[in-house]
N, C-alpha and C positions, 0 to 999 in steps of 0.2 A: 725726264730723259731716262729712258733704259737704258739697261749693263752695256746692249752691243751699241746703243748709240754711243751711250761713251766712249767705248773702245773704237768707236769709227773716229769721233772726237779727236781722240786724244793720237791714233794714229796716221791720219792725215795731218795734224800738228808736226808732227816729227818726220814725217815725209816732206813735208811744202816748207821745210826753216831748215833742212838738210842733213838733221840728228840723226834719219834712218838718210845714207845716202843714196844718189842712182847708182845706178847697179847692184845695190848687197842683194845678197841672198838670204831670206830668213824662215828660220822653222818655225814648226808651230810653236815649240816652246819659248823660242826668243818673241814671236810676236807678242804672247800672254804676257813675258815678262814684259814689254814696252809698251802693252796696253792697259797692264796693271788688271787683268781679270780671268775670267777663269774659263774652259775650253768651249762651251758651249756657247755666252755670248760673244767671246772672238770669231766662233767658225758664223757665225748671222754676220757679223761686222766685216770679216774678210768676202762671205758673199758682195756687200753692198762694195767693198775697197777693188775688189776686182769687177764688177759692172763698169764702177763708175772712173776706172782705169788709173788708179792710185798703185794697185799693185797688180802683176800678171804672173801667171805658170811660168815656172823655175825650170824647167826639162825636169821632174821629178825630183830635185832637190830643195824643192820647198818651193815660195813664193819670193818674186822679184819685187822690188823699185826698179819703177822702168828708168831708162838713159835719159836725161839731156837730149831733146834731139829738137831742130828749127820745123822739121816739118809736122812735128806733133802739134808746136804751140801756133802755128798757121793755121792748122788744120779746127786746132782749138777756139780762135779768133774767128774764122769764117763763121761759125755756129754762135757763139759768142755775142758778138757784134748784132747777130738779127735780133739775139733775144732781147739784149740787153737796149736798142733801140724801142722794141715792144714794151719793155717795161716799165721806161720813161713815159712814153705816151699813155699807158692806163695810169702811170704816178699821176700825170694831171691830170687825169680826170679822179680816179681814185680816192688817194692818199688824201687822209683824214688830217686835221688842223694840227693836233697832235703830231703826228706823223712831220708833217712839213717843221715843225717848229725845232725836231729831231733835228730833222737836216739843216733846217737853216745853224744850229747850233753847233752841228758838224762843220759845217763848210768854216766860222769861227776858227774852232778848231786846228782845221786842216790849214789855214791860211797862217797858222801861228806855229807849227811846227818844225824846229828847225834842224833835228837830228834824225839818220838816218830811221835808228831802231822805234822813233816815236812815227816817222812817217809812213813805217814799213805798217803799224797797227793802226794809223788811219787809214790805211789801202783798204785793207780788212775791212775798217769798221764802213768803208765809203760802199766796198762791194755788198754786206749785208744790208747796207739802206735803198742802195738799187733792186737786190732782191724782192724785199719788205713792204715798201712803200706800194708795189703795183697791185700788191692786196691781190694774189692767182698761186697758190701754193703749187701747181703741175708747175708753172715759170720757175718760181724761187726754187724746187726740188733740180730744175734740169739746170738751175747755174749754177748750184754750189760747187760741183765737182768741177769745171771747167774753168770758175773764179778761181778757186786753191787751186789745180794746177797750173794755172796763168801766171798767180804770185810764186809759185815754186819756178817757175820758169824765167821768171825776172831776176829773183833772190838769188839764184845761183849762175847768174849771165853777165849783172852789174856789177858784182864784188868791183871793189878800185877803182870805177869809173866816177869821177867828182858830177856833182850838178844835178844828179838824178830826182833830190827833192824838188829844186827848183820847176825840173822838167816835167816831173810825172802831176805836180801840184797846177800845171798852168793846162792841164787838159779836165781835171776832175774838176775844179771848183766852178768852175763855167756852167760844166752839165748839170750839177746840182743846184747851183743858182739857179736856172734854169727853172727846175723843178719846181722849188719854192715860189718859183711867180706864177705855176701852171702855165708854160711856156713854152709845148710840143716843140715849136719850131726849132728854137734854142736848145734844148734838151735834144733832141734827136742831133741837131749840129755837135754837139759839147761831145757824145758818146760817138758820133761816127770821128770827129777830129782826134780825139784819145784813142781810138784803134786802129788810124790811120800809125799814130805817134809807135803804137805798141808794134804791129808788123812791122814797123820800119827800126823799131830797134831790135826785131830777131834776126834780120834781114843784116843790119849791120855787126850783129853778133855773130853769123856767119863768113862776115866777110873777113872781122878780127880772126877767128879761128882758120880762114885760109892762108894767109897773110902769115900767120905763123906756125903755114905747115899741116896744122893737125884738120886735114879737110872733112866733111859727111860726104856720105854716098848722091851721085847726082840727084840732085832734086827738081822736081816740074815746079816749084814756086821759086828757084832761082836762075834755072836756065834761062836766057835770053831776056836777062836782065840787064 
């Protein structure tokens, strides 16, 4: 791994778990300090962070964390959801014995995890095996950015909300099961039921935040709902 991969690494970590929050504002030098490197592989690293829409233009006072907002992680899941269907179905045909024995090992795992902070790093580790497994590096390069901001987008929407492992654990182990038997049909079910689950909890994440007050600007994926 290069200096700026690490620094994309290590800065999208601290973006997606909330250590850099939405909205700050950060200079060059604060980001060097939180990337821990030095100007040249930050300014490659901040290219790839602002592509991949981790951070955006500050009006000239540096670089932003973007907000919190329901229409971003909608917008996220439309594109999401197709890939991530795609990459199930080349998993079975794909993904090497090795590879399945990963997952089936995970899925163990994931089914025994019973605290938040250990469930929050099987998401993780469940989103890098969906990457992985379809064996297409163009796929796995266009999910990472859209996986992390998805978990950033959950991780700072569920705080307080009880049952979240039970909930988010009864869409994932299905699809990857799935996988392990090379079982398109299943696997394609498992991942469209899990992003059904996932719109529907931005969707109720916006209805908390009207409920008490603090509304978003009208949105076309909640109108006429």
């Amino acid at each position: 791994m290069s200096k700026s991969e690490e620094a994309y690494a290590r800065l999208t970590q601290k973006i997606e778990t909330g250590e850099l929050p939405p909205g700050a504002v950060l200079t060059e030098a604060a980001l060097m300090d939180a990337a821990g490197t030095g100007r040249t592989p930050l300014r490659e690293a901040v290219q790839r962070l602002v592509r991949d829409h981790w951070l955006s233009a500050g009006g000239g006072r540096g670089l932003q964390v973007p907000a919190i907002s329901v229409d971003d992680q909608l917008e996220r899941l439309e594109v999401r959801r197709s890939l991530e269907v795609l990459a199930v179905d080349l998993a079975c045909i794909r993904a090497g014995e090795e590879q399945l024995a990963d997952v089936e090992a995970h899925v163990h795992h994931l089914r025994a995890v019973s605290d938040l902070p250990a469930y929050v790093a099987a998401v993780g580790r469940s989103h890098e095996l969906l990457r992985t497994i379809a064996n297409n590096r163009y796929l796995s390069d266009s999910l990472v950015p859209l996986q992390g901001l998805s978990r950033r987008f959950w991780l700072a929407t569920t705080k307080g909300l009880s049952g979240e492992v039970e909930r988010g654990r009864a869409f994932y182990v299905p699809a990857l099961e799935a996988v392990t038997r090379r079982d398109p049909v299943g696997a394609r079910a498992g991942v469209l039921a899990l992003h059904d689950f996932l719109a529907r909890s931005a969707l109720d994440y916006a209805a908390r935040r009207a409920a008490h007050g603090r509304t978003e600007p009208p949105s076309p994926w909640t109108e006429g709902r």
